[in-house]
N, C-alpha and C positions, 0 to 999 in steps of 0.2 A: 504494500500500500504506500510506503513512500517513497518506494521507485515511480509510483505513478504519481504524487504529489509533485515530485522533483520534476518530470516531465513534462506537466501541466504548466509549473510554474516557469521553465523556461522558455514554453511553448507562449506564454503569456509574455516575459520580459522580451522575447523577440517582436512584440507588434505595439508592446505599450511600456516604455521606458519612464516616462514622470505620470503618476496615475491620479493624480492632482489636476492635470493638463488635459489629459482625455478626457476626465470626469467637468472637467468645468466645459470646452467643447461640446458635449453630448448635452450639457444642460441646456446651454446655449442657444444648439440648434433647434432640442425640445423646446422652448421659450416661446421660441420663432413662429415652428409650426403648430403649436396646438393654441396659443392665448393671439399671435399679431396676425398670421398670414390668416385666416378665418373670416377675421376683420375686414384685411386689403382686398380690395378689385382695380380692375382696371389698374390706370397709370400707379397708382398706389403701389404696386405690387414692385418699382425698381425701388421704393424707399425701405424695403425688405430686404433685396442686395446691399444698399449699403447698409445697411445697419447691421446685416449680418456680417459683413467686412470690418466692420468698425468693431464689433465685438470681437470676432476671433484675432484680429490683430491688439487688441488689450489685451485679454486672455497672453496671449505669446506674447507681448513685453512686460508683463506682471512673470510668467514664469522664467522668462529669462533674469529677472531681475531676480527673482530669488533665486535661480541658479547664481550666478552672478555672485551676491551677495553671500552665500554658502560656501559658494567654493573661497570668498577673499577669506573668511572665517576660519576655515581649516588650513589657510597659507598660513593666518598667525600665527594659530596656534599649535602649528609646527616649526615654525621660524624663530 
């Protein structure tokens, strides 16, 4: 059984490396399509591209920045 654990989980770290990042992504695009796009019609529906642009490029400067900030933490505190 944890030969198959160990499998699963690397079977997992090969498609999802920060799970902080997918998980805020996945909410994201939930967000979109079940509560705004419902709403949009018509022309409405590019102010859905962008905002969906807008969001997942936050999302990735928020996790870069805590990558970022992670890794200068551990230079200290090895240096």
């Amino acid at each position: 059984m944890t030969g198959l654990r160990l499998i699963l989980r690397e079977l997992f770290s090969m498609f999802v490396d920060d799970v902080s990042f997918s998980l805020a992504i996945v909410a994201w695009t939930a967000f979109l399509a079940l509560v705004l796009l419902p709403a949009m019609t018509g022309a409405a529906t590019a102010f859905i591209g962008v905002l969906f642009f807008l969001g997942c490029a936050a999302i990735l400067m928020i996790s870069t920045w805590r990558a970022a900030s992670k890794t200068a933490k551990d230079a200290t505190r090895q240096g």
